[in-house]
Biopython code that builds the backbone (N, CA, C, O; Angstrom):
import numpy as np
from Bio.PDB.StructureBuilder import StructureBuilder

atoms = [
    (1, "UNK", "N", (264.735, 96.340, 40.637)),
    (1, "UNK", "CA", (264.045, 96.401, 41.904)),
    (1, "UNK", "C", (264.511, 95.269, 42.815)),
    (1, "UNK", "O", (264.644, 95.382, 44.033)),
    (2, "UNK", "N", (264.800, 93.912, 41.937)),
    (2, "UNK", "CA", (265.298, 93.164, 42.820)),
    (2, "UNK", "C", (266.725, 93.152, 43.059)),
    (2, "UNK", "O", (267.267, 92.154, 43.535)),
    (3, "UNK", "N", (267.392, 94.241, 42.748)),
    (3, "UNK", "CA", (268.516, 94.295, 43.472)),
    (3, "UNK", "C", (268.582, 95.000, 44.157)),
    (3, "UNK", "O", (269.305, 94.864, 45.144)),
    (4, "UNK", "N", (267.761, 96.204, 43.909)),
    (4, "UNK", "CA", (267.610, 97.192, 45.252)),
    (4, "UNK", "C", (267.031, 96.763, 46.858)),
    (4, "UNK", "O", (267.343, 97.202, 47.965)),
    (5, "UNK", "N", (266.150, 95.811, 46.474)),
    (5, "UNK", "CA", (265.592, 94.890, 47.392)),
    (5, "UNK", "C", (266.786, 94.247, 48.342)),
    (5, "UNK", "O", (266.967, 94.487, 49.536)),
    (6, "UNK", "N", (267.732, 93.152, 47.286)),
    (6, "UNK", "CA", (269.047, 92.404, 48.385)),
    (6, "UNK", "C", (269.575, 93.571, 48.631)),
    (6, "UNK", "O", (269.856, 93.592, 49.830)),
    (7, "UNK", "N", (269.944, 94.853, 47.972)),
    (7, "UNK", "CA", (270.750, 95.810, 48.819)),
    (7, "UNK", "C", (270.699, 96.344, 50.046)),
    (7, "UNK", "O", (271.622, 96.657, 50.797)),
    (8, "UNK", "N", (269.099, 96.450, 50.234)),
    (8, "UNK", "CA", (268.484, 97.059, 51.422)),
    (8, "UNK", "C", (268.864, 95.673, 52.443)),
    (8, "UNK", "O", (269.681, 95.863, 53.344)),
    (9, "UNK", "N", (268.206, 94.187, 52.265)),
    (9, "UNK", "CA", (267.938, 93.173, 52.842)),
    (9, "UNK", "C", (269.498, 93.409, 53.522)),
    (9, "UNK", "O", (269.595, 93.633, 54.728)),
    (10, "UNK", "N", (270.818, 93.332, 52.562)),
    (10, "UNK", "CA", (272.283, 93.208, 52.906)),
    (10, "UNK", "C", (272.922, 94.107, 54.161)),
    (10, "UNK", "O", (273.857, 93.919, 54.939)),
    (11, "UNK", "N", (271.913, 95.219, 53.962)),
    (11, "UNK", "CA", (272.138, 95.967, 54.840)),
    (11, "UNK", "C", (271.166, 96.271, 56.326)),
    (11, "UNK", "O", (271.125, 97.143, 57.193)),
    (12, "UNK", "N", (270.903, 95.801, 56.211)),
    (12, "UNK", "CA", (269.512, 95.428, 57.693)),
    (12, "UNK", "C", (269.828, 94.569, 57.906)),
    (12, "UNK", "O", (270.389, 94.767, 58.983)),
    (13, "UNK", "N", (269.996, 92.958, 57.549)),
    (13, "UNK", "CA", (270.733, 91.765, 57.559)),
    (13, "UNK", "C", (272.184, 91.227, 58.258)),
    (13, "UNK", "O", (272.485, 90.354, 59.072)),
    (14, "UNK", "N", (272.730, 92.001, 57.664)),
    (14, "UNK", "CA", (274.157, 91.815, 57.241)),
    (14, "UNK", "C", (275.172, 90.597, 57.323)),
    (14, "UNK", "O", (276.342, 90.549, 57.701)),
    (15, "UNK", "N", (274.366, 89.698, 56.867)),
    (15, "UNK", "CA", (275.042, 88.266, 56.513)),
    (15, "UNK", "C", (274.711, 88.346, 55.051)),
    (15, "UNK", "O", (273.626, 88.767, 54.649)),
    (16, "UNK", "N", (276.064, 87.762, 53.956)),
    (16, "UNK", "CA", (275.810, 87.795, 52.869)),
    (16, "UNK", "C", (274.797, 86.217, 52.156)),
    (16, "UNK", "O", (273.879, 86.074, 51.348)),
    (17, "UNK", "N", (275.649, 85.286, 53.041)),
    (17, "UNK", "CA", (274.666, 83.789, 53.122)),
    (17, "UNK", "C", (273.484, 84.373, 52.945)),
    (17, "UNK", "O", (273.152, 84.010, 51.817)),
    (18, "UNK", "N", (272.594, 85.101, 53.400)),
    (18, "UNK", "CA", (270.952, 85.208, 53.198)),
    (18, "UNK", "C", (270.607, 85.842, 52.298)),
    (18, "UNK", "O", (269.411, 85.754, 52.023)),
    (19, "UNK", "N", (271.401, 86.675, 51.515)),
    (19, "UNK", "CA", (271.410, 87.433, 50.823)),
    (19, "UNK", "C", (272.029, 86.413, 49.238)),
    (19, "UNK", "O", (271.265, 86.265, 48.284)),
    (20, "UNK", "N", (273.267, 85.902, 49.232)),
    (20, "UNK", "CA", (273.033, 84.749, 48.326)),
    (20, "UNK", "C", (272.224, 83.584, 48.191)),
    (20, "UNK", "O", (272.097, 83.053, 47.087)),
    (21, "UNK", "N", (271.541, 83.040, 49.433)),
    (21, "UNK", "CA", (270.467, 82.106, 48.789)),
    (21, "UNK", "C", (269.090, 82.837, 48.886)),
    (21, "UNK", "O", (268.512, 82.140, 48.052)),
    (22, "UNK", "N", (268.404, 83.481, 49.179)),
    (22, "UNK", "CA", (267.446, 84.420, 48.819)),
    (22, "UNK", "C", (267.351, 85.481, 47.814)),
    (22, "UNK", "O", (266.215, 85.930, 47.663)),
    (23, "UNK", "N", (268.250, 85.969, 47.116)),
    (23, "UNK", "CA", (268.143, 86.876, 45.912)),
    (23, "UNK", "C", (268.879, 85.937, 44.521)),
    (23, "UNK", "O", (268.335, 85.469, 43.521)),
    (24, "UNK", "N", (270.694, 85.907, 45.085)),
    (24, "UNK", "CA", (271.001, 85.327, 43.986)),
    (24, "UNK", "C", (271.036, 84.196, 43.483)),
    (24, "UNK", "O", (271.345, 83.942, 42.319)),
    (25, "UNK", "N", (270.673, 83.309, 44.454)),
    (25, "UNK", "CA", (269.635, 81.905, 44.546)),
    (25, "UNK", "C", (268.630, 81.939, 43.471)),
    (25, "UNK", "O", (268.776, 81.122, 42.562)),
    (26, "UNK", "N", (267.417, 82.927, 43.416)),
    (26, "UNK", "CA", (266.803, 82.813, 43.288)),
    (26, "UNK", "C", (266.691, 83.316, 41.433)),
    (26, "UNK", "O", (265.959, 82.631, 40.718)),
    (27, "UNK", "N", (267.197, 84.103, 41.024)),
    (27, "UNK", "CA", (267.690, 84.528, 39.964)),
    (27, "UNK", "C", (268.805, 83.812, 39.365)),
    (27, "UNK", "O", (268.865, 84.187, 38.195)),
    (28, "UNK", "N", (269.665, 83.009, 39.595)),
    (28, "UNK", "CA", (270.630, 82.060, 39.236)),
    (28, "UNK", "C", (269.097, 80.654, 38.925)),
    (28, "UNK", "O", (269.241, 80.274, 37.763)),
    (29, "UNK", "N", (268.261, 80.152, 39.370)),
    (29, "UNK", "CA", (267.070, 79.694, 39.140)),
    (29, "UNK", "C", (266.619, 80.107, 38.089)),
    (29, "UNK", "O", (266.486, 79.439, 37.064)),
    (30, "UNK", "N", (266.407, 80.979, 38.205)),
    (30, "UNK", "CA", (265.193, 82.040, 36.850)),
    (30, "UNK", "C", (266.234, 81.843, 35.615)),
    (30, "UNK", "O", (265.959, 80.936, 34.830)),
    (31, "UNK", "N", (267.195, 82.474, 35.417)),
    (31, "UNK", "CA", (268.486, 81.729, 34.417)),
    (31, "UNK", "C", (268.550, 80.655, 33.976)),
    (31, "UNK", "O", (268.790, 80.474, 32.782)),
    (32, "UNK", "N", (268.355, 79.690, 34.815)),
    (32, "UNK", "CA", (268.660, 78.300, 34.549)),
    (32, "UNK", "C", (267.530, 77.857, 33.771)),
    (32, "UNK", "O", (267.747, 77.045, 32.872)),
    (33, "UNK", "N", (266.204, 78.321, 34.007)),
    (33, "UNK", "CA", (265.159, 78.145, 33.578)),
    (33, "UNK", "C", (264.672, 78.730, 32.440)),
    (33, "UNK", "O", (263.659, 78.298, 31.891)),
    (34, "UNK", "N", (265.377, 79.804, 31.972)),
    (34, "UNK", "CA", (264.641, 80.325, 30.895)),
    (34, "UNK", "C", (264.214, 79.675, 30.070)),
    (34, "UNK", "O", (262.985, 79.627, 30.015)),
    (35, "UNK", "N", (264.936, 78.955, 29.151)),
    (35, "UNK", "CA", (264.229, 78.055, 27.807)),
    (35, "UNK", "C", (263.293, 77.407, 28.698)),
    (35, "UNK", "O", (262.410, 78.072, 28.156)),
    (36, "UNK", "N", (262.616, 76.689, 29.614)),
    (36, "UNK", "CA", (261.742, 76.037, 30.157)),
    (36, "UNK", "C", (260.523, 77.057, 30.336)),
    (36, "UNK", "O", (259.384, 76.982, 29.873)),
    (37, "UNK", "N", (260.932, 77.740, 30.904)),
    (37, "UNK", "CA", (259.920, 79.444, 31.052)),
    (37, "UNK", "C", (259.265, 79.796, 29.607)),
    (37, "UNK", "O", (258.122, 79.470, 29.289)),
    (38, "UNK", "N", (260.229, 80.558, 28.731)),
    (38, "UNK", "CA", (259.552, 80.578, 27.557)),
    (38, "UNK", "C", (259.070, 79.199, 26.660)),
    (38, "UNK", "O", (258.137, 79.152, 25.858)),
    (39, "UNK", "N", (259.689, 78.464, 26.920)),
    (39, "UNK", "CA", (258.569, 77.439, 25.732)),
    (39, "UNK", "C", (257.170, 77.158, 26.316)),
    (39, "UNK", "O", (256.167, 76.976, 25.626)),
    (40, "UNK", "N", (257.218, 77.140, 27.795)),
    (40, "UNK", "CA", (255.563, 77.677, 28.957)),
    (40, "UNK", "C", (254.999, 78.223, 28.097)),
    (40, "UNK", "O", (254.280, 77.543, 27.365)),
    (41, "UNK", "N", (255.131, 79.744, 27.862)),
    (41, "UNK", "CA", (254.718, 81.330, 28.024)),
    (41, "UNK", "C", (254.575, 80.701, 25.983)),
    (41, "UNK", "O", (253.810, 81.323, 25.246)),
    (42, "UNK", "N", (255.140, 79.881, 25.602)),
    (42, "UNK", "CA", (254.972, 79.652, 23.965)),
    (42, "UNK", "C", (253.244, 79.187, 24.050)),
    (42, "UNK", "O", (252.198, 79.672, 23.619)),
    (43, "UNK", "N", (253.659, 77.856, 24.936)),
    (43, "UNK", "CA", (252.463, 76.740, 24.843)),
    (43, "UNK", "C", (251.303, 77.532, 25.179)),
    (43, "UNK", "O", (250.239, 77.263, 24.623)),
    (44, "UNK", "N", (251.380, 78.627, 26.152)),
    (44, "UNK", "CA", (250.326, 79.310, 26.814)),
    (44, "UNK", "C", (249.642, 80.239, 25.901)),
    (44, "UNK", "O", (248.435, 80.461, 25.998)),
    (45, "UNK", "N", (250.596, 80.928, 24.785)),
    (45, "UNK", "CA", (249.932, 82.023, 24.125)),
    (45, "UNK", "C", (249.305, 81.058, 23.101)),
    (45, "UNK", "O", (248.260, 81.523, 22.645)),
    (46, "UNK", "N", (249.703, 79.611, 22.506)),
    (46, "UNK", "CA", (249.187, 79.086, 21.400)),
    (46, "UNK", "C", (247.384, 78.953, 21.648)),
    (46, "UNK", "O", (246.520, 79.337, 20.860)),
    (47, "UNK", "N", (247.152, 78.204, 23.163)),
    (47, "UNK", "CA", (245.653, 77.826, 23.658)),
    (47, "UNK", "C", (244.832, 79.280, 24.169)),
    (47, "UNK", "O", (243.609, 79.402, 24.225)),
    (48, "UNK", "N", (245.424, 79.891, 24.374)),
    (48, "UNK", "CA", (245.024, 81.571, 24.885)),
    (48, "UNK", "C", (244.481, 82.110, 23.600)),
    (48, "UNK", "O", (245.124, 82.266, 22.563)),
    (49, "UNK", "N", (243.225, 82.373, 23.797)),
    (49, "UNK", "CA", (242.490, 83.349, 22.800)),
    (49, "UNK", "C", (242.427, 84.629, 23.593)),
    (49, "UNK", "O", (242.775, 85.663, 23.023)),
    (50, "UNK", "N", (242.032, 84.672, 24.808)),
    (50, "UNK", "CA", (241.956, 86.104, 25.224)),
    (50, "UNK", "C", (242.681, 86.520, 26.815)),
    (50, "UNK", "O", (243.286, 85.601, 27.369)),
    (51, "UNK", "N", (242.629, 87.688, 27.432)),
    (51, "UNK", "CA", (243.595, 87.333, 28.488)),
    (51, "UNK", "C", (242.640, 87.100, 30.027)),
    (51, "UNK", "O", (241.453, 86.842, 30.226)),
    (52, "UNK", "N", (243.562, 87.285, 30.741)),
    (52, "UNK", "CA", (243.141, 87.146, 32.058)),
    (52, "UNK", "C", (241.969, 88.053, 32.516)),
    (52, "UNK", "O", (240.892, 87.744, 33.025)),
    (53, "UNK", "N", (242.482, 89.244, 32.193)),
    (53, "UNK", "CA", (241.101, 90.225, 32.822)),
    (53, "UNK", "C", (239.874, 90.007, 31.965)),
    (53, "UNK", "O", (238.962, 90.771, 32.279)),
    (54, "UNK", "N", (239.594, 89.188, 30.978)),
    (54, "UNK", "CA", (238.997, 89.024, 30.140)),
    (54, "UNK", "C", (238.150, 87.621, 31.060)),
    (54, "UNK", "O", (236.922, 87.698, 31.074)),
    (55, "UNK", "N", (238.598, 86.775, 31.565)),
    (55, "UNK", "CA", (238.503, 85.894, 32.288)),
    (55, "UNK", "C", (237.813, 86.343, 33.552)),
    (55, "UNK", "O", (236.897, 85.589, 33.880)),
    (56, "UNK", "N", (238.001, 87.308, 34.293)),
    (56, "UNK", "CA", (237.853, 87.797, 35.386)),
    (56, "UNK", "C", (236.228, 88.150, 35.749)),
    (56, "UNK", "O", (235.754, 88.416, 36.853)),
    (57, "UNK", "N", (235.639, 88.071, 34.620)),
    (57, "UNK", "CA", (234.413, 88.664, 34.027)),
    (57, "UNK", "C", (233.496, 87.264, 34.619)),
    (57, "UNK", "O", (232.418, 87.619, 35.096)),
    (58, "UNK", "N", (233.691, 86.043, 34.659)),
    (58, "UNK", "CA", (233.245, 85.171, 35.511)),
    (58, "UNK", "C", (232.863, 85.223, 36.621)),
    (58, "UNK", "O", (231.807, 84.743, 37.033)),
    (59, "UNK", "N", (234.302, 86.269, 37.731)),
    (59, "UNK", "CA", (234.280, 85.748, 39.116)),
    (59, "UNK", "C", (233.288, 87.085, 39.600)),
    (59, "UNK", "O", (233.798, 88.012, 40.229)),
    (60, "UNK", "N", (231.767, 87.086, 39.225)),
    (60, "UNK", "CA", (231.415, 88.132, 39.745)),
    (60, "UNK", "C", (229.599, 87.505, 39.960)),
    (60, "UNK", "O", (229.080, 86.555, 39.375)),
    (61, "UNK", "N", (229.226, 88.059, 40.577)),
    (61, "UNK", "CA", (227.559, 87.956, 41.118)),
    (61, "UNK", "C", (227.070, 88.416, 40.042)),
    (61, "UNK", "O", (227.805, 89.344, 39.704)),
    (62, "UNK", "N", (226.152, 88.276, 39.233)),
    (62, "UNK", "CA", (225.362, 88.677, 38.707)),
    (62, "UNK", "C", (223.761, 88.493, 38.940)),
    (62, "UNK", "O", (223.349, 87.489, 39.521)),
    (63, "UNK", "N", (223.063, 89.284, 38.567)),
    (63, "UNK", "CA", (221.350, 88.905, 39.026)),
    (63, "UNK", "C", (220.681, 88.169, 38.739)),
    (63, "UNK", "O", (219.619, 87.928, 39.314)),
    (64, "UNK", "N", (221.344, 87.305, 37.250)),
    (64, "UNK", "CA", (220.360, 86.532, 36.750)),
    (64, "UNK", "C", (221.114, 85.147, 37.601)),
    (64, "UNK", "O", (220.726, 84.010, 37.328)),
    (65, "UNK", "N", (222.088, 85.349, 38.522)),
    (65, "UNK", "CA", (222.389, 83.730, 38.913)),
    (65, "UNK", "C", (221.385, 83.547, 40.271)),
    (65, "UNK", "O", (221.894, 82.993, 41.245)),
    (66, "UNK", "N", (220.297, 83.894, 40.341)),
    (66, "UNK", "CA", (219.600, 83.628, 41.385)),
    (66, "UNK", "C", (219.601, 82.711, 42.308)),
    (66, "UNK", "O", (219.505, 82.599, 43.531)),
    (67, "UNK", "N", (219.814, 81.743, 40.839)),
    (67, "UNK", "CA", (218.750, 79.941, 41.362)),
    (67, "UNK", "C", (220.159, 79.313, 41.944)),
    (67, "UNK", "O", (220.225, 78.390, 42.755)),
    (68, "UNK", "N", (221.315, 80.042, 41.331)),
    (68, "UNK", "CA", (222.971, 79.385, 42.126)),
    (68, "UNK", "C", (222.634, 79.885, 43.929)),
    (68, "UNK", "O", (222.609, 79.244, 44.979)),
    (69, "UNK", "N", (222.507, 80.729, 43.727)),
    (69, "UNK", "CA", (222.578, 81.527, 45.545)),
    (69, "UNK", "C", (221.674, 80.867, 46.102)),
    (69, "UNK", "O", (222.041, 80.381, 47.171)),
    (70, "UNK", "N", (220.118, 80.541, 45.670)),
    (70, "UNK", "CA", (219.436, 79.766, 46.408)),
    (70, "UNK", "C", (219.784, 78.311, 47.250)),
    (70, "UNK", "O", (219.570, 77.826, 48.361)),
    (71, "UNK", "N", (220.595, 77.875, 45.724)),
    (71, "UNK", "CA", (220.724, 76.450, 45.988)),
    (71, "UNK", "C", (221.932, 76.625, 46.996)),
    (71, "UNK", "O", (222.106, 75.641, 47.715)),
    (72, "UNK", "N", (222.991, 77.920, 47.231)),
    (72, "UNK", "CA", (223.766, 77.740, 47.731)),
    (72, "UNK", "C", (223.152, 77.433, 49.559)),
    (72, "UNK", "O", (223.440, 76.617, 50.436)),
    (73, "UNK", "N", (222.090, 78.726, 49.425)),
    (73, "UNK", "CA", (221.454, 78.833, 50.498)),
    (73, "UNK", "C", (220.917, 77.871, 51.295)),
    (73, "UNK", "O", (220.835, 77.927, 52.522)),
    (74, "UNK", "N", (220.402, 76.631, 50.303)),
    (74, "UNK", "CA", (219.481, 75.631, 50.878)),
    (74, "UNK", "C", (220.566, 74.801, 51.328)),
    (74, "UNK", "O", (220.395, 74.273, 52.427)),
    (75, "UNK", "N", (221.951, 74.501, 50.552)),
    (75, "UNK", "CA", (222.903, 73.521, 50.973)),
    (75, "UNK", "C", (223.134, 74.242, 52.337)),
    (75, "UNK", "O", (222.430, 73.863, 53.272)),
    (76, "UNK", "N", (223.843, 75.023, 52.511)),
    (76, "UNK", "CA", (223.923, 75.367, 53.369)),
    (76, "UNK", "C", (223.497, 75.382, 55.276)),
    (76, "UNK", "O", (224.250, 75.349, 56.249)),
    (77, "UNK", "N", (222.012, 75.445, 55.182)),
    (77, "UNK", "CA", (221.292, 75.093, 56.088)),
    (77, "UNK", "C", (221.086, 73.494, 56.067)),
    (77, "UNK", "O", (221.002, 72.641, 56.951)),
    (78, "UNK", "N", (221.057, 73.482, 55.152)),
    (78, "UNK", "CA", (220.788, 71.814, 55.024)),
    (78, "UNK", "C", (221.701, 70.902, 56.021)),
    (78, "UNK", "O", (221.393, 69.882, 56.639)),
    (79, "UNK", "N", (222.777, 71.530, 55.973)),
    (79, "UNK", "CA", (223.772, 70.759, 56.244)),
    (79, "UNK", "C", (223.879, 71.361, 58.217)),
    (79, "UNK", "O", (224.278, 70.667, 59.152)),
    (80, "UNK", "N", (223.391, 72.765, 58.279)),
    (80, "UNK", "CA", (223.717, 72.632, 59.755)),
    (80, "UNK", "C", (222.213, 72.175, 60.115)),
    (80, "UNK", "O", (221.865, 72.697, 61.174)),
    (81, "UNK", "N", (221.515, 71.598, 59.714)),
    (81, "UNK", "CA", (220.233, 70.868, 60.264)),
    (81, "UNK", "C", (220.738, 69.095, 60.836)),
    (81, "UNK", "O", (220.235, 68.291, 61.622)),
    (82, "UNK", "N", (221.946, 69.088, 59.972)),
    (82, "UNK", "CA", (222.058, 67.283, 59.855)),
    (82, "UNK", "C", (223.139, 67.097, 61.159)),
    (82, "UNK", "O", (223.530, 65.975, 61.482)),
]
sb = StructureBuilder()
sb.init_structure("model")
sb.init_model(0)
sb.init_chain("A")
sb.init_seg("    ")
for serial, (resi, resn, name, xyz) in enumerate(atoms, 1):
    if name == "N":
        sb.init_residue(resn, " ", resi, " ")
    sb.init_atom(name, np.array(xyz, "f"), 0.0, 1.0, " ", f" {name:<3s}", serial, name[0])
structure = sb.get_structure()
C-alpha cells in the first residue's frame, strides 16, 4: 500500500526528491530500526497481560461514577465563579 501510495504521490507530484525523502526515507528508517522495533514489541509483550481493546473498557461513563461527574461539575463552576 505504501508503494502504491509514492506511485500515485510520483505521479501528481512529479519530483522524485519528495518522493525519496517521504516514502523511501521513511522505510529506509523502518529498516534501520528493526532490531530496535522488535526488542520494543519483545519488552512490550513481556509486561502486557492483556490487549488494548481490553484497556479501552476504562475510557467510558459508567453510572456508578456519579460522585466523579459531580465533582467534575462543582470544579468546574467553581472556577468560573473565581
Amino acid at each position: 500500500m505504501l508503494a502504491a501510495e509514492g506511485g500515485r504521490g510520483l505521479v501528481l507530484v512529479r519530483r522524485w526528491r519528495f518522493i525519496k525523502r517521504a516514502y523511501l526515507g521513511a522505510l529506509a528508517d523502518c529498516w534501520r530500526l528493526r532490531h530496535h522495533i522488535l526488542a520494543e514489541r519483545k519488552r512490550v509483550r513481556e509486561f502486557r497481560r492483556r490487549s488494548d481493546w481490553w484497556m479501552l473498557r476504562f475510557f467510558r461513563w459508567r453510572p456508578n461514577r456519579w460522585d466523579e461527574v459531580r465533582r467534575l461539575h462543582q470544579f468546574v463552576f467553581q472556577s468560573d465563579q473565581n
